[in-house]
VOGU-3710 file (C-alpha; in Angstrom, 3 decimals, decimal comma):
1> xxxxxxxxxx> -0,650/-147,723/76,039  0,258/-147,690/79,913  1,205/-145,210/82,315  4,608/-144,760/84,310  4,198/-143,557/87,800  6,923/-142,565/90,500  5,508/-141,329/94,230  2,777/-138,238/93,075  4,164/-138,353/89,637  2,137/-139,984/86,622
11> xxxxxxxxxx> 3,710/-139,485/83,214  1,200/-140,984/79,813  3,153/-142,929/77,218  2,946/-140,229/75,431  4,220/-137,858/78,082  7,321/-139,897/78,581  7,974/-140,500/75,233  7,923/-136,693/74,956  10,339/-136,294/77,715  12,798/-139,362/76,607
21> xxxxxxxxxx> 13,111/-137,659/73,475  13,995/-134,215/75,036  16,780/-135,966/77,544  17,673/-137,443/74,287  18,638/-133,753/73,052  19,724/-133,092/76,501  22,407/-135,842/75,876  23,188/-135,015/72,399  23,854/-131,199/73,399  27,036/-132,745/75,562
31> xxxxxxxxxx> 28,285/-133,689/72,988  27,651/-137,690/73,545  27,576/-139,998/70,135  26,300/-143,316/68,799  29,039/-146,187/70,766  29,377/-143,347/73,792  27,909/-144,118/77,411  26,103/-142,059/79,711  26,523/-142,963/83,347  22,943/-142,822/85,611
41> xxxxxxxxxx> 24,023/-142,335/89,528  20,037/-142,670/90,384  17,962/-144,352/92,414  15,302/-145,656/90,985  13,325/-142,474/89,269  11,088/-140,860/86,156  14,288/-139,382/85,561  16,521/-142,799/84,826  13,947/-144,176/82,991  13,774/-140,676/80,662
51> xxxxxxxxxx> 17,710/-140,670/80,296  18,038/-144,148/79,829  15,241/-144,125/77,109  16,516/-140,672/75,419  20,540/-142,404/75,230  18,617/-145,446/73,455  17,367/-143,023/70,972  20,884/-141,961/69,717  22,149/-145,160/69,733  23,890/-144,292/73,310
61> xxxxxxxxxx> 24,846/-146,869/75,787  23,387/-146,186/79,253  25,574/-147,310/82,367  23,268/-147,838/85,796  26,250/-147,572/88,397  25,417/-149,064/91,906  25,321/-146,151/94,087  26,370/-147,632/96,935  29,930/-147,809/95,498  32,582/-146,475/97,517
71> xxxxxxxxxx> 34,300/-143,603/96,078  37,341/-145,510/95,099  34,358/-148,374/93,365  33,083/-145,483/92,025  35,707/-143,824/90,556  36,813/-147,328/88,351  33,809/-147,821/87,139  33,433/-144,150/85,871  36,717/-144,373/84,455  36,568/-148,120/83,172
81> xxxxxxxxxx> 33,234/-147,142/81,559  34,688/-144,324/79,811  31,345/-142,531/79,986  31,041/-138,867/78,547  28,300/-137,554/80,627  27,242/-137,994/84,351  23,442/-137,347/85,605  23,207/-138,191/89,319  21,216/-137,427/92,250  21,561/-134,004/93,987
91> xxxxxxxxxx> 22,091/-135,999/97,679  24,677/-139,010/96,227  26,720/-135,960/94,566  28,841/-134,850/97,280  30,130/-138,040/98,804  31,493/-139,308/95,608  32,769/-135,734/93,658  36,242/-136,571/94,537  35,750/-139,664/92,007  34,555/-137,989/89,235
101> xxxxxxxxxx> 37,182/-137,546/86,287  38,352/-134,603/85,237  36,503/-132,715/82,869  33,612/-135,143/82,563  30,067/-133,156/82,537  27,768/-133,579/85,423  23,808/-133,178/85,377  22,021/-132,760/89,010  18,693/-134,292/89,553  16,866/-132,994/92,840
111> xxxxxxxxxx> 16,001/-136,074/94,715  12,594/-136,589/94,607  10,265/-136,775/97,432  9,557/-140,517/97,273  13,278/-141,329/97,385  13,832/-139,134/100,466  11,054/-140,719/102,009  12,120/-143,844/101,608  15,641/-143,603/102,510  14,522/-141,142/104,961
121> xxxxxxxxxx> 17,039/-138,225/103,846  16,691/-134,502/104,344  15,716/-132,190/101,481  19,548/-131,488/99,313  19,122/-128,824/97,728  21,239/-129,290/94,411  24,852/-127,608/94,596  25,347/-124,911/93,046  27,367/-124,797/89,595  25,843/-127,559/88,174
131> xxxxxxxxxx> 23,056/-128,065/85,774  19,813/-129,326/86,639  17,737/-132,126/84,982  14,498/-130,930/84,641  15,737/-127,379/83,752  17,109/-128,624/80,545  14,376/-131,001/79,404  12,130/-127,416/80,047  14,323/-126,267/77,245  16,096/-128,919/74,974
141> xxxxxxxxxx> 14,733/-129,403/71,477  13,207/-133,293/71,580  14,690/-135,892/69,349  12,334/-136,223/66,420  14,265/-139,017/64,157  13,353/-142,377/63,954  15,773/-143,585/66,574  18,606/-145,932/66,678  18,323/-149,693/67,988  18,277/-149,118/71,310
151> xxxxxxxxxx> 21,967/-150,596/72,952  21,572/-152,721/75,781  22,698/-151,020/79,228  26,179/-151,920/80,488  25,853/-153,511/83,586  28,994/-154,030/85,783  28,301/-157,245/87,583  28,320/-157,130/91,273  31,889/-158,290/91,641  31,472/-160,788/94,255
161> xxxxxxxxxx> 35,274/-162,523/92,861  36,995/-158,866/92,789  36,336/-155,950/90,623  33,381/-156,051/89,129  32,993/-155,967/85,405  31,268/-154,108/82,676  29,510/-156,392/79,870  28,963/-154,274/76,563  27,228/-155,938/74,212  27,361/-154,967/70,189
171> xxxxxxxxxx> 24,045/-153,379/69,179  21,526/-156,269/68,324  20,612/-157,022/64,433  16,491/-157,184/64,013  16,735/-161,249/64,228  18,754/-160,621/68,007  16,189/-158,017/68,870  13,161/-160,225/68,116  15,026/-163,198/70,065  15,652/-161,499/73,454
181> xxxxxxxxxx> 12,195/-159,857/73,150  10,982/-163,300/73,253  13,486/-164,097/75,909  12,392/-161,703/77,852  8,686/-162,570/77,482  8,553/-165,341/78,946  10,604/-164,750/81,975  8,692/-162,050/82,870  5,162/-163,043/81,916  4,159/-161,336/78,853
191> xxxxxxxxxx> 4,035/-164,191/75,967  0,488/-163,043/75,163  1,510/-159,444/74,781  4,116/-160,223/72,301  1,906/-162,652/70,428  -1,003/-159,842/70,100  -2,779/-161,842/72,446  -3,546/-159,379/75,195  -3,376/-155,456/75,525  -0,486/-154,697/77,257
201> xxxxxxxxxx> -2,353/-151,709/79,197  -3,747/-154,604/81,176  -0,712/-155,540/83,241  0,496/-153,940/86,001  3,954/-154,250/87,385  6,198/-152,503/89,916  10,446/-151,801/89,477  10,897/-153,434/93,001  14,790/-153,987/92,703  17,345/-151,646/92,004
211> xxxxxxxxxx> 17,943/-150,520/88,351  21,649/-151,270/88,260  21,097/-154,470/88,595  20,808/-156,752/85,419  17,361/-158,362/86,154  15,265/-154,980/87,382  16,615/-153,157/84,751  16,001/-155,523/81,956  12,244/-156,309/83,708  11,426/-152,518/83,985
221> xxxxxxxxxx> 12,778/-151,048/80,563  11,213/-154,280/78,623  7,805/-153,186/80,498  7,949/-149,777/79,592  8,821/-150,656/76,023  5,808/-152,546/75,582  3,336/-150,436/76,903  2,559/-152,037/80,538  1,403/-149,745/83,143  5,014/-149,645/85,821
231> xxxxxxxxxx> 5,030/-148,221/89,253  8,512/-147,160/90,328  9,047/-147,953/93,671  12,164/-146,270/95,449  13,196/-148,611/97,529  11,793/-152,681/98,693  9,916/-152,694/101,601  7,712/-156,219/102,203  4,565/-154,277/103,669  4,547/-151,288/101,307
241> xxxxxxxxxx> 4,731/-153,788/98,351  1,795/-155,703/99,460  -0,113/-152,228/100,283  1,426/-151,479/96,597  0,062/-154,890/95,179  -3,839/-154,338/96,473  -3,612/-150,228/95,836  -2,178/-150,637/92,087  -3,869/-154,178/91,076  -0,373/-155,351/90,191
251> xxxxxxxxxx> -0,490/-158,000/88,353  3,094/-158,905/87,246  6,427/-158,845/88,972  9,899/-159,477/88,922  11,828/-160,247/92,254  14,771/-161,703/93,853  14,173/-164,656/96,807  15,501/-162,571/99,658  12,378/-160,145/99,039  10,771/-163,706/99,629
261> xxxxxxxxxx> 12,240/-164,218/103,143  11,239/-160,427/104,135  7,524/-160,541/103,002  7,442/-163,976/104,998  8,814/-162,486/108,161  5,938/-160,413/108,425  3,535/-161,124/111,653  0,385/-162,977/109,979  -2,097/-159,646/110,577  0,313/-157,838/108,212
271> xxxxxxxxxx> -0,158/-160,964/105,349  -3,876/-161,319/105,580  -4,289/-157,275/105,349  -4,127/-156,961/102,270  -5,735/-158,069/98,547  -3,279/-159,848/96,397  -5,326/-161,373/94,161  -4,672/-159,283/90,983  -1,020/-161,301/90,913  -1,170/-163,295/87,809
281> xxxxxxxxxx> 3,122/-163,755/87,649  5,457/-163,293/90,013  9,130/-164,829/88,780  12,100/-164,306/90,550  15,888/-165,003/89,674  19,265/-163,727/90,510  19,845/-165,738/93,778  19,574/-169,545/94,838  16,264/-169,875/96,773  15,761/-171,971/99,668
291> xxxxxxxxxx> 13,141/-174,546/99,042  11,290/-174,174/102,149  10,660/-170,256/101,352  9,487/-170,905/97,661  6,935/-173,355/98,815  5,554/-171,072/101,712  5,562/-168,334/99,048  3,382/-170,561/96,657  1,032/-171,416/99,505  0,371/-168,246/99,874
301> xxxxxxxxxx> 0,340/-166,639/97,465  -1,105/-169,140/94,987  0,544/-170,797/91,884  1,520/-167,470/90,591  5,274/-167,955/91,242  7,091/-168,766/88,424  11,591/-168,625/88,160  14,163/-168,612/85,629  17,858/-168,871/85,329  20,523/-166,976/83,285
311> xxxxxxxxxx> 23,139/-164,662/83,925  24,134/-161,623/82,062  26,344/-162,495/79,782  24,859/-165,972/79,202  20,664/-164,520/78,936  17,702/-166,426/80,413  17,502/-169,961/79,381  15,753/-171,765/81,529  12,088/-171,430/82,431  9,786/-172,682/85,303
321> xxxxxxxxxx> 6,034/-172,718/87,015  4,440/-173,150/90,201  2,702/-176,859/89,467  6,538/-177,959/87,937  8,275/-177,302/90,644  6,820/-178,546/93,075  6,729/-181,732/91,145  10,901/-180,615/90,751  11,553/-179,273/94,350  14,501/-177,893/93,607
331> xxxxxxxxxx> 14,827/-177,397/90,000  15,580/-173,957/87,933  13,039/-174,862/84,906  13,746/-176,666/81,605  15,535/-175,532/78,647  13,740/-172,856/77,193  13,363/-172,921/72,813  16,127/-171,650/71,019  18,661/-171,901/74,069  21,570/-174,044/74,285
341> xxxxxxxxxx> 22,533/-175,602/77,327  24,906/-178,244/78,338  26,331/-179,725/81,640  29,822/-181,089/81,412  32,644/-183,032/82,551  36,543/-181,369/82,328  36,904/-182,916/78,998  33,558/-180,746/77,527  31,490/-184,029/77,065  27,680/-184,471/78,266
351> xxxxxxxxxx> 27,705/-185,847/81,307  24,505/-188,486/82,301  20,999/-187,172/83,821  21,840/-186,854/87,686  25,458/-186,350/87,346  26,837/-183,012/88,214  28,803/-181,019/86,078  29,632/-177,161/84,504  26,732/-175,620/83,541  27,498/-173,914/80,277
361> xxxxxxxxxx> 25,341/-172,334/77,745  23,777/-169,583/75,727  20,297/-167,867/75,341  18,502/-167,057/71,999  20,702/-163,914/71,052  23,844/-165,822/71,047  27,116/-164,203/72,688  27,428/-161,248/71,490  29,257/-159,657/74,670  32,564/-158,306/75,647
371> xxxxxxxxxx> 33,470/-156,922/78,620  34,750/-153,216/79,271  38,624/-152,916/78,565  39,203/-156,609/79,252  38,452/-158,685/76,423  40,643/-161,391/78,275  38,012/-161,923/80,872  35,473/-162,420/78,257  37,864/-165,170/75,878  37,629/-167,176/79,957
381> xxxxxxxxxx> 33,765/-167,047/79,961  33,921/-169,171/76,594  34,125/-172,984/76,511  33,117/-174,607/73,533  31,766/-172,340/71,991  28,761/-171,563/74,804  29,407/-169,014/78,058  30,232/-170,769/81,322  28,564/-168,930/84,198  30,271/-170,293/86,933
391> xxxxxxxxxx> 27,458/-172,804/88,383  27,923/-176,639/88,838  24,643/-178,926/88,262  23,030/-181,636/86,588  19,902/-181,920/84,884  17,310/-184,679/85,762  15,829/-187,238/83,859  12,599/-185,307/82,663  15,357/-182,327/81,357  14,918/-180,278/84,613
401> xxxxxxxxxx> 17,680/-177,898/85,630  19,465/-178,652/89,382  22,349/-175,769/90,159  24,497/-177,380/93,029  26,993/-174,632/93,600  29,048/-171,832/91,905  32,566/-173,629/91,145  34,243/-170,940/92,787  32,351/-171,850/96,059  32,963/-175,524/95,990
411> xxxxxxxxxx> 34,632/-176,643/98,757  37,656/-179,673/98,010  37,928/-181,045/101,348  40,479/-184,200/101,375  39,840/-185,008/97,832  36,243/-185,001/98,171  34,079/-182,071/96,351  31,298/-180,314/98,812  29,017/-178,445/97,567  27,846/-175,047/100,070
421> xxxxxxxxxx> 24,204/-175,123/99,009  23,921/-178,282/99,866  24,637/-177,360/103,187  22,610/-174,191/103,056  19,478/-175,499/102,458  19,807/-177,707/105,432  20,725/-175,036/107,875  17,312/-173,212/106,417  15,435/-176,099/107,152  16,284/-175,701/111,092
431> xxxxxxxxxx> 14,361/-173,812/113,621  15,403/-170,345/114,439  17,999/-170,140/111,144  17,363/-167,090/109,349  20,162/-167,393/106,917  23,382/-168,461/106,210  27,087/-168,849/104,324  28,639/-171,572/103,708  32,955/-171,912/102,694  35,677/-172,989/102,961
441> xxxxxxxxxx> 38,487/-171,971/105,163  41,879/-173,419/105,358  42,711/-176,932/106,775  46,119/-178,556/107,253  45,236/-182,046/106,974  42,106/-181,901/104,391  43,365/-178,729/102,363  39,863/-176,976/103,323  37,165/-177,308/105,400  33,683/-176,252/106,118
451> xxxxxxxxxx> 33,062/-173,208/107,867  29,268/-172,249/108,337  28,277/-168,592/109,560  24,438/-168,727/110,246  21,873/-165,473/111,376  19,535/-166,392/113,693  16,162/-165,066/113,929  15,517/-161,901/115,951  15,355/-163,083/119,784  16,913/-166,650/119,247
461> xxxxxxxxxx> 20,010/-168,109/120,578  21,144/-170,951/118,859  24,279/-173,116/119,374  27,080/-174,434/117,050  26,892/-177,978/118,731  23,391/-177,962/118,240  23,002/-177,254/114,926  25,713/-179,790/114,230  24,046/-182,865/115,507  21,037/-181,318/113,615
471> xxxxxxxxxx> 22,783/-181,033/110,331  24,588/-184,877/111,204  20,927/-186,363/111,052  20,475/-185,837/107,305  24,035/-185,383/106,329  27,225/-187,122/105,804  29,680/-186,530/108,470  32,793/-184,405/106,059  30,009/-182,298/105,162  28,806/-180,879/108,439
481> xxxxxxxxxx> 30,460/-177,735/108,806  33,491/-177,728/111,049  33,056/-174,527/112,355  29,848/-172,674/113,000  29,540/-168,534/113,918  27,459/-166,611/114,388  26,962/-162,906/113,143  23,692/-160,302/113,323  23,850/-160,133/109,601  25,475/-161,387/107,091
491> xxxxxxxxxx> 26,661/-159,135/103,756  24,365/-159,230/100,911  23,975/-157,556/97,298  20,870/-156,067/96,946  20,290/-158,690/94,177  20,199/-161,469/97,414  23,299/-162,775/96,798  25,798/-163,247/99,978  29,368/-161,559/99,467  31,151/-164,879/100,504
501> xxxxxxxxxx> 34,282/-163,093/99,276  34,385/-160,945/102,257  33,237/-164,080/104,885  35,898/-166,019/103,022  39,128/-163,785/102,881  40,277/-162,769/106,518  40,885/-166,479/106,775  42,653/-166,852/103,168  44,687/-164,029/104,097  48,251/-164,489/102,939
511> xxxxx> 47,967/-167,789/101,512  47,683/-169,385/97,861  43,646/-170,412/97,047  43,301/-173,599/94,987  41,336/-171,259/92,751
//
């Protein structure tokens, strides 16, 4: 079985299944039941990945909370959660005690080296009055039983539409379990693990992204679970990974496109430095990503680069290589076996290859989900009978996925329905773009029109004229953006996905959205 390592710290399988099983009597000693949730304020850390593990144990529902939360974010999703303990990092403590409910326990871990490094924080030394991690595992009685089903976590979704929300789902039967398990295999590249093909002490993959998020912490639990060796790193940084990738051997990893667009900013000395060719399967999800990056990322790094598509509450369901897309620029994969997946028109019928539609579907555990106290925002993610993640696209005539747009983002401009990726892709295509946003903003004669902020590269000055009579070259004329500005940076979840609410809203401001 593999190894989990975090900065100096190595832990055997056997060594963290010892201490999982003692934060698992840590836990229970609080008082915390089967159904109950534990709420993880950490970084990425040994110390999640032992609480997270332990909760599992007891049949305890673990809650990753995004510490970057304000304290009023914060405090909702502590008290939407309902969680009955709270084990946080000494340093993120004191910024957010004022939004910590009344009477609800709090466990201190010391923030490790590698984290301070990273972030480049001063030593915290843990406030007093509070209980300290590794001072109870030292003393907790471990968790000998057999173990409940492990819950899945409940991940509050990033909230890019308004308050983000929790989705719980009911704990799996054994036919569920075996289904995501093969879900998960082959979006993260371990189909010959599961089949008894290959030893899973032979792969070795890195927790690049943050564990609140849906995809890392699915990727990084499932690796642990089946024995791969998994290297924690505290925080993304392009160079460091690639020093991480030739020091470690990694061989497998899961990562979002905007980790894409920093590894490719690099100056070339930095890219040819180091030895990548352990990589067997890199896949990456989460965020549209522009097809001029993923086809610089397969040149160089080889045909190792493989994507999928899903959401949280819907699963993965689609699945795709290096040699397919390129051969479907463009594409999010095919139809994985055992998924359901439809595109359709208003009316819920099949609409032809090429057309585009709602994308609608479900993976091979079904849709078992709810979300946290608002079971009415779960009955509006159903339509007929699959889950609607909010994307528009069509599916070509060999079965391949195209996502167009999220319908929330479509712009209706004089009748006409413009799509901001579209767009998007073009504006990467153009010299000196780094990235971009496209919306709509208000219009008194169309209803909306299209508003483009872009980020230039470091050093460039671009113009808005410019870049229109660029963008009117290879498209049509009610599509090129209106309005182009220009901004240093533009807001992002760490996931890669722009916060268009917040480009979008100062100019919505007081006035009644179509949607």
């Amino acid at each position: 079985m593999g190894w989990i390592k975090s900065g100096e710290r190595i832990l055997s399988a056997a060594e963290f299944d010892q201490r999982a099983r003692r934060a698992a009597g840590v836990i229970a000693g609080f008082g915390v039941g089967k159904g109950d949730g534990v709420a993880f304020y950490l970084r990425n850390d040994l110390a999640y990945f032992e609480g997270v593990f332990g909760a599992g144990m007891l049949g305890i529902y673990p809650v990753p909370v995004n510490w970057h939360y304000t304290v009023d974010e914060a405090r909702y999703l502590l008290e939407d959660s309902g969680v009955k303990l709270l084990v946080i990092h000494a340093d993120l403590l004191g910024p957010v005690r004022a939004a910590i409910p009344s009477g609800l326990p709090v466990v201190v871990v010391p923030t490790p080296p590698e984290v301070r490094a990273a972030y480049g924080l001063a030593e915290t030394p843990p406030p007093p009055g509070y209980p300290l991690w590794d001072d109870l595992l030292a003393k907790a009685e471990p968790f000998t039983g057999e173990g409940e089903v492990a819950p899945s976590s409940i991940i509050y979704t990033s909230g890019t539409t308004g308050r983000p929300k929790g989705v719980r789902r009911a704990a799996f039967t054994p036919e569920q379990a075996e289904a995501v398990n093969t879900m998960l295999g082959w979006s993260y590249g371990y189909t010959e693990v599961l089949a008894g093909r290959r030893d899973p002490a032979s792969i070795t993959t890195a927790v690049i992204g943050p564990v609140y998020h849906s995809a890392p912490n699915a990727h990084s639990a499932f690796s642990i679970r089946l024995g791969a060796n998994v290297v924690i790193m505290p925080r993304f940084d392009a160079e460091e990974l690639l020093a991480l990738i030739e020091r470690e051997r990694i061989t497998h990893l899961n990562m979002v496109p905007i980790m894409f667009n920093r590894l490719l900013r690099l100056p070339e000395a930095v890219k040819r430095k180091y030895d990548l060719s352990s990589l067997e399967y890199v896949t990456h999800a989460a965020a549209p990503c522009p097809p001029p990056v993923k086809r610089a990322m397969i040149e160089w790094w080889g045909p190792v680069i493989w994507e999928y598509y899903g959401s949280t509450e819907m699963g993965n369901v689609t699945n795709l290589s290096s040699q397919e897309w390129l051969a479907h620029p463009g594409s999010v994969g095919r139809v994985q076996p055992g998924v359901t997946l439809r595109v359709v028109d208003p009316q819920g019928n099949d609409v032809p290859p090429g057309t585009i539609g709602e994308v609608i579907g479900k993976g091979r555990h079904g849709t078992n989900f709810t979300y946290q106290n608002s079971p009415e925002k779960r009955a509006a993610m159903e339509k007929y009978g699959l889950i609607t993640p909010g994307d528009m696209g069509y599916f070509d005539a060999d079965g391949f996925l195209y996502l167009c747009d999220r319908i929330n983002d479509m712009i209706i401009s004089g009748g006409a329905n413009i799509y901001p990726a579209e767009i998007e892709a073009e504006l990467h295509k153009l010299p000196g773009v780094a990235d971009c946003a496209v919306f709509g903003i208000p219009d008194e004669e169309f209803g909306e029109s299209v508003m483009a902020v872009v980020q230039p590269m470091p050093g460039v000055d671009l113009e808005a004229a410019q870049l229109q009579a660029e963008l009117r070259k290879v498209l049509t004329g009610y599509k090129v953006p209106r309005r182009i500005d220009f901004a240093a940076s533009l807001p992002r979840e760490d996931s890669g996905k722009i916060f268009k609410r917040k480009l979008r809203e100062p100019f919505w401001e007081g006035r009644e959205r179509r949607i």
